[in-house]
Every structure is written in structure tokens, then in C-alpha cells.
C-alpha positions in Angstrom: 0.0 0.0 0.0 1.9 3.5 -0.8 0.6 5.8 1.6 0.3 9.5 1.0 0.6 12.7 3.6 0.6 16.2 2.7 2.4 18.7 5.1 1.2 22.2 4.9 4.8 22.8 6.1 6.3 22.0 2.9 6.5 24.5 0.5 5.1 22.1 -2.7 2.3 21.8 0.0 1.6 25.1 0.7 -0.8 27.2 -1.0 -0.7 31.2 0.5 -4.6 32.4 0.3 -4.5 35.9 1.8 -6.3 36.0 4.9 -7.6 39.7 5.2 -8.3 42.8 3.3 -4.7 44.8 2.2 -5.0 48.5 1.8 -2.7 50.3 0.4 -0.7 53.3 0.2 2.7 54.7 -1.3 4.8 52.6 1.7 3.3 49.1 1.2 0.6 47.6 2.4 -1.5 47.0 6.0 -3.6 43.7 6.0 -6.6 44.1 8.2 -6.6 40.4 9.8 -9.8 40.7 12.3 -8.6 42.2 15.5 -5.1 42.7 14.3 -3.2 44.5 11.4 -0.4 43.1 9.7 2.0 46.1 7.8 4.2 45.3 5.4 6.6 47.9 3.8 8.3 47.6 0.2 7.7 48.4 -3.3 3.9 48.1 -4.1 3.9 47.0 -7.2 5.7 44.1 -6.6 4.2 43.7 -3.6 1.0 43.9 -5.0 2.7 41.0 -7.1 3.7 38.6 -4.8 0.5 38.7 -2.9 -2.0 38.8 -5.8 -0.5 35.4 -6.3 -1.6 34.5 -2.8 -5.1 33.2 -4.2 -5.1 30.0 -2.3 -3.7 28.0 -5.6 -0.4 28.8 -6.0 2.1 26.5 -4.4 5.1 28.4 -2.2 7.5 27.3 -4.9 5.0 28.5 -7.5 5.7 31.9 -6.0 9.3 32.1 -5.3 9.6 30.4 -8.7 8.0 33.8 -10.3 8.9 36.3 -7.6 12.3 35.4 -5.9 13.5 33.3 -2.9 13.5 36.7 -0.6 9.3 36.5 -0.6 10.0 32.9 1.2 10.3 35.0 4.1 7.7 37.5 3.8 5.4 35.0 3.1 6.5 33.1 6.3 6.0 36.0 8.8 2.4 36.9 7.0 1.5 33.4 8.0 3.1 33.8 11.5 0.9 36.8 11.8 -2.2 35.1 10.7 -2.0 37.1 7.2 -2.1 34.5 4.9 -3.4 30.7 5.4 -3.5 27.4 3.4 -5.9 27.5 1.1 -7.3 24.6 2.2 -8.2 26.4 5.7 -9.6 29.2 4.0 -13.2 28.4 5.7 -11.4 29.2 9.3 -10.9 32.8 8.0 -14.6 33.0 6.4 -16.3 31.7 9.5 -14.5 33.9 11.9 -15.7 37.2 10.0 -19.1 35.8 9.5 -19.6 34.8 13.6 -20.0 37.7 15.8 -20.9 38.1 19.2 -24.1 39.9 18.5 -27.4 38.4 16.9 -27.0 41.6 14.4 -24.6 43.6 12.9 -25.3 47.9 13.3 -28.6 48.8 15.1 -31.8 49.7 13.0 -34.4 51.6 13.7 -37.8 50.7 12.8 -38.2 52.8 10.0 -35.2 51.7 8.4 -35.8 47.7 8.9 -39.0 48.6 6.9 -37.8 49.7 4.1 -35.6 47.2 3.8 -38.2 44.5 4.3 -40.0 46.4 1.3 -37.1 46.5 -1.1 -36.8 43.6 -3.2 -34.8 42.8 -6.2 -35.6 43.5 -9.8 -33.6 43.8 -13.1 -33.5 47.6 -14.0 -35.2 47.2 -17.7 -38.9 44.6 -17.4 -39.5 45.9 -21.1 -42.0 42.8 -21.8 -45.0 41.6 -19.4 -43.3 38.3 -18.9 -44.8 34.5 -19.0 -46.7 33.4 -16.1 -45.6 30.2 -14.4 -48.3 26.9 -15.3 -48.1 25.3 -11.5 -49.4 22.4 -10.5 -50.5 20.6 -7.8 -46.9 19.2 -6.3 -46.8 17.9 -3.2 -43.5 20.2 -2.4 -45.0 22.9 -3.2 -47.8 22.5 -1.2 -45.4 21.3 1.8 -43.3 24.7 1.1 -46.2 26.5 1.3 -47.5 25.2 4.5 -43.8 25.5 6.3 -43.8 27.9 9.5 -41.7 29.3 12.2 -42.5 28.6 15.7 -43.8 31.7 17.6 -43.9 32.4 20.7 -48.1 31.7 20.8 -47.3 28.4 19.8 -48.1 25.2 21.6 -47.6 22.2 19.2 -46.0 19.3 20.7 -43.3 17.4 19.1 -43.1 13.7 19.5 -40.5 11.3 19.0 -41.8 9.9 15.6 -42.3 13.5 14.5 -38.3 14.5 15.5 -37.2 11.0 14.0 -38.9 12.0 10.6 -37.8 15.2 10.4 -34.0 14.4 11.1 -34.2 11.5 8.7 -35.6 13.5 6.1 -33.0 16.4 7.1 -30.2 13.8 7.1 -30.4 10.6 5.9 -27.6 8.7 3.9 -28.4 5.3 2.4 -26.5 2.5 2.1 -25.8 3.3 -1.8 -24.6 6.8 -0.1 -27.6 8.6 -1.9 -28.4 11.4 1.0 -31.6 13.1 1.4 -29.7 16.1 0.2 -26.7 16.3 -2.2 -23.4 16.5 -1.3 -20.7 17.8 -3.0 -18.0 15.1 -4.0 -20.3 12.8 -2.0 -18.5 14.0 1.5 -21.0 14.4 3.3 -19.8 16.8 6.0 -22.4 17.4 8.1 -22.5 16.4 11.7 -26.1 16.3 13.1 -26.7 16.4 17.0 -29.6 16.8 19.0 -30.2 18.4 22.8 -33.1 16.6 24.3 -33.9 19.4 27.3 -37.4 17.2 28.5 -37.6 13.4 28.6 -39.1 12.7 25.2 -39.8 8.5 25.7 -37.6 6.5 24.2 -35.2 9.7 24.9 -33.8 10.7 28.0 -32.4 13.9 28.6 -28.7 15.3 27.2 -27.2 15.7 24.2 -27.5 12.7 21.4 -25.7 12.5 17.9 -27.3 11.4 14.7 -26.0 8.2 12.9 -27.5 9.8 9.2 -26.4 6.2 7.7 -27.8 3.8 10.1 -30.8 6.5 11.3 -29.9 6.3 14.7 -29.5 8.6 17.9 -26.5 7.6 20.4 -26.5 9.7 23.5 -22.8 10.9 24.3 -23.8 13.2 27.6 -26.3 13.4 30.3 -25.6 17.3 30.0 -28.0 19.9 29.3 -25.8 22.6 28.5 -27.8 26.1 30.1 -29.4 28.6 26.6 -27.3 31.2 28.0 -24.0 29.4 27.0 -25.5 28.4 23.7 -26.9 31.0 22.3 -26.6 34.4 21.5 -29.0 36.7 23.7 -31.9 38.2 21.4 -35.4 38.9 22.2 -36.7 37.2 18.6 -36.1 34.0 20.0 -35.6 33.7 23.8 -39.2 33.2 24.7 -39.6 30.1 22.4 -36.1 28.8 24.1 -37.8 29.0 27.0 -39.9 26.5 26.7 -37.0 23.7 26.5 -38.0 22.1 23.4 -35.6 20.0 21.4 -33.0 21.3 19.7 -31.0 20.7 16.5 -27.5 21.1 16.1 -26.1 21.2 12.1 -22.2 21.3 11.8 -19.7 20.6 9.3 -16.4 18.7 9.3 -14.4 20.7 6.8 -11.5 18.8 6.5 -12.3 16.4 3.8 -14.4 18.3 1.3 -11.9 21.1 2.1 -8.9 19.2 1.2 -10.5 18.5 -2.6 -12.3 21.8 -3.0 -9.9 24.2 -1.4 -11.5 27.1 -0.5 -15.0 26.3 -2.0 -14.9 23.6 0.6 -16.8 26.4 2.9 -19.3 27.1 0.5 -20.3 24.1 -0.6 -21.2 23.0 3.0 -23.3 25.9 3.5 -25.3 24.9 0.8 -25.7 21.4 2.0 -26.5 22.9 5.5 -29.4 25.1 3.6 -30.6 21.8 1.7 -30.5 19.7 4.7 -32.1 22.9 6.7 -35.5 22.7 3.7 -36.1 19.2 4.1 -36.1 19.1 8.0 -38.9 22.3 7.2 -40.7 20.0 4.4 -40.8 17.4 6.8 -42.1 19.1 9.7 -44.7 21.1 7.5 -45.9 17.3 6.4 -46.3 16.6 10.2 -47.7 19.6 11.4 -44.8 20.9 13.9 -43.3 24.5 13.4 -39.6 25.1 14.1 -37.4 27.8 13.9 -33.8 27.7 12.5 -31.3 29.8 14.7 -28.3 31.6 13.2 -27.3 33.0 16.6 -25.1 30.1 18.2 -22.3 31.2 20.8 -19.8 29.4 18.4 -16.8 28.4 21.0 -19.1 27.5 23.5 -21.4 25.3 20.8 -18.1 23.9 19.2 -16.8 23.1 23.1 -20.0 21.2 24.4 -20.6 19.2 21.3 -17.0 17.8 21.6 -16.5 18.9 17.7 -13.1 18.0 16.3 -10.8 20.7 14.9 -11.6 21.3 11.5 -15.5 21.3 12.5 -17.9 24.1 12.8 -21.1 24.4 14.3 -23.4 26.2 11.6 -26.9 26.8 13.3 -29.7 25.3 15.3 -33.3 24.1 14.7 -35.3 23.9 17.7 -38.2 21.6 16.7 -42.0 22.2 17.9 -43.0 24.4 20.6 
């Protein structure tokens, strides 16, 4: 058997993907990395050079190769700083600047979030009265239609059949590896897990991981981990936690589909978390339960109780019923 192993430490291996935003000026360049800013002085056009090569593609010795040995160096210290990464760890840069600690970004006021709620896309030029759409009677459809939030005047119960249809349907993987969503490269790199707050018979309180191939739940801890940890604070959906329902946990393990993809790695798993997210809302719309998909997860603390690997991210919660 020949076994292979990449080191990111090896220059063939090492693909520079600049991690931050540069801005210029007549001395060089400052790279805004998150809470820090990396400056680098020189000539900007070759600057400009050397990193524009930094695209997450082009090997180290692709670089020095074009540029000279001297941006070895420079290179090194941008990654030493956090100014560059491997491209395939581009996602660890994406998620960091699209997690804050807030549940959202500058304050609104109402008049504002109204407008913006009333401001929809349209191409500039509509010069003909378009084709109406001939639709039919499709189950989907009818299921899409029907799909709704929970509120905080709900009070549908969820039961164990209800949850173990909706996370099958969310996440199901046969044994031909055909998934109830598709996958890109057929990694399948979500990770599915489940906080049971109440006793819901066969299920006993604490946190449970879903086996999407052999549609199973295996409890891993007797820990209820408290909202406040979990969760970012908002008043949208605090009411609902409240009432201790269960709750859905979608992550990714990056690793894999990142190691073919590269950067896209990131992307394609938020699409598979947004397919994944529709059919548990299909499902529960077929069994009449409401949930409500939350974007506001205290990552560290979410990563920390679901014992997620590094090279893992926690993506959102569901909390199912009411």
C-alpha cells in the first residue's frame, strides 16, 4: 500500500490564500486580519505581485519560482501573523468574520428595517410583461407552502416519531450513499446532533448524535448545557427557548471536502446545511410541527459542548416544535 501525507509545512504543499483585506498606500501595504493589522513595507507594485499570487492555488514554490527566494520569508511571517493561510483552511478565516458576538450587525431603527423588508430585487429594464408560471398541484410545493416558524403563541408538541422523521428526512444517507440532500463530492460533512432538554420516551435527557447512515440517535452526555451558553442573547427568540424544546444542532467537518475543494470547501457546506435545513422544514410542515432555524449560536461555547473536532464548525440550530 503507498501511503500519502501532505504537510502544509512544505512548500510544494503550501498554497498562500490571503487571509484579510490589504490597503494600500505609497509605503506598502497594512492587511486588516480581524482584530489585528499586519503592515508590510516595500515596493507596491511588486508587492501587489507577490501577494496577488496569494489566491489559495499557487504552491510556495510556485511563487518564489515567479517572484524570488526573498518573498519565502515574507510569506512566512504573513503566516506567523495570521496574514495568509493554506488554502485549504480558507473556511477558518470566512467563518470567523461571518460569527459575531451579537445576533446583528449595526442597530436599525424601525423605519429603516421597513424599508428594507420592502425592497426587493428586480432587473432595471422589465421591457416585456413576462410568462406566467403553469403550477401544479406538487406535493413540495404544497409542503413549502405550508412550512412555518414557531412563535412564541405556539403550543404544538413534538413527538419522538415527529423528530425522527424530520432528522431522517434532514439527514439521511443510504446505504448506496444517496443522502436526502446532495453532497458535494459525496462528502457528506455534516454532523447532526440533538439536545433533548425534557424526557421525550424512548429519549432521555442530554445531548444525542445522529447516525444519518444507520438512522440512529446515540446519547454521548447526560448534560444539558444552560441557553445562555449556547446561544446568542436576542429577544426574537428567547421566549420560544424557553420552553426547552428539542433542539437541532447542524455542523460541518471541513476537513475532507476542504482538502479536494480548497477554499470552495466552505461554501459548498453551507449549501448542504441550507438543503439539509429545507427538508427538516418540508418534513415538519408534512407533520404539522413549526420550528425555527437559529443563526445565533455562541460558536466556542457550541463547538466546546458538542465535543466537535478541529476542523469542525457548528453552523446553526433548529429547535423543533414548541
Amino acid at each position: 500500500m503507498i501511503s500519502v501525507r501532505t504537510d502544509p509545512d512544505e512548500p510544494d504543499c503550501f498554497f498562500p490564500l490571503l487571509a484579510g483585506s490589504p490597503r494600500w498606500d505609497e509605503d506598502g501595504v497594512a492587511i486588516d486580519v480581524g482584530r489585528n493589522i499586519v503592515r508590510v513595507d516595500g515596493p507596491p507594485a511588486r508587492l501587489r505581485a507577490i501577494l496577488g499570487d496569494c489566491d489559495g492555488r499557487t504552491s510556495m514554490n510556485m511563487i518564489a519560482g515567479r517572484h524570488g527566494e526573498d518573498c519565502r520569508e515574507l510569506i512566512a511571517t504573513l503566516r506567523a501573523d495570521n496574514g495568509v493561510v493554506d488554502g485549504e483552511q480558507a473556511w477558518r478565516v470566512l467563518h470567523s468574520q461571518s460569527s459575531t458576538g451579537a445576533p446583528l450587525g449595526r442597530s436599525i431603527d424601525d423605519a429603516t428595517l421597513k424599508l428594507l423588508l420592502e425592497t426587493t430585487f428586480a432587473p432595471p429594464d422589465l421591457s416585456d410583461s413576462g410568462v406566467d408560471l403553469e403550477v401544479g398541484s406538487a406535493k413540495t410545493l404544497e409542503l413549502a407552502t405550508m412550512r412555518r416558524s414557531t412563535t412564541p403563541e405556539d403550543s404544538d408538541p413534538v413527538s419522538f416519531g415527529d423528530l425522527s422523521t424530520i432528522l431522517a428526512s434532514a439527514y439521511g444517507i443510504s446505504p448506496s450513499e444517496s443522502g436526502s440532500v446532495p453532497s458535494a463530492g459525496g462528502f457528506y460533512p455534516l454532523i447532526v446532533h440533538v439536545l433533548i432538554r425534557e424526557p421525550l420516551p424512548p429519549l432521555e435527557t442530554g445531548l444525542w448524535w445522529h447516525d444519518p447512515r444507520n438512522l440512529r440517535l446515540h446519547r454521548l452526555s447526560e448534560v444539558v448545557a444552560d441557553d445562555r451558553i449556547l446561544f446568542v442573547p436576542g429577544v426574537t427568540h428567547q421566549e420560544i427557548l424557553d420552553r426547552r424544546m428539542p433542539v437541532v444542532f447542524l455542523s460541518a467537518d471541513l476537513r475532507r471536502p476542504s482538502r479536494k475543494y480548497g477554499p470552495r470547501g466552505y461554501r459548498y457546506a453551507l449549501i448542504e446545511a441550507g438543503a439539509a435545513l429545507q427538508s427538516a422544514h418540508l418534513a415538519a410542515a408534512e407533520a404539522g410541527v413549526p420550528v425555527r432555524a437559529i443563526g445565533g449560536i455562541e460558536d466556542e461555547s457550541v463547538h466546546e459542548y458538542l465535543a466537535l473536532p478541529d476542523g469542525a464548525v457548528a453552523l446553526l440550530a433548529l429547535l423543533v416544535g414548541a
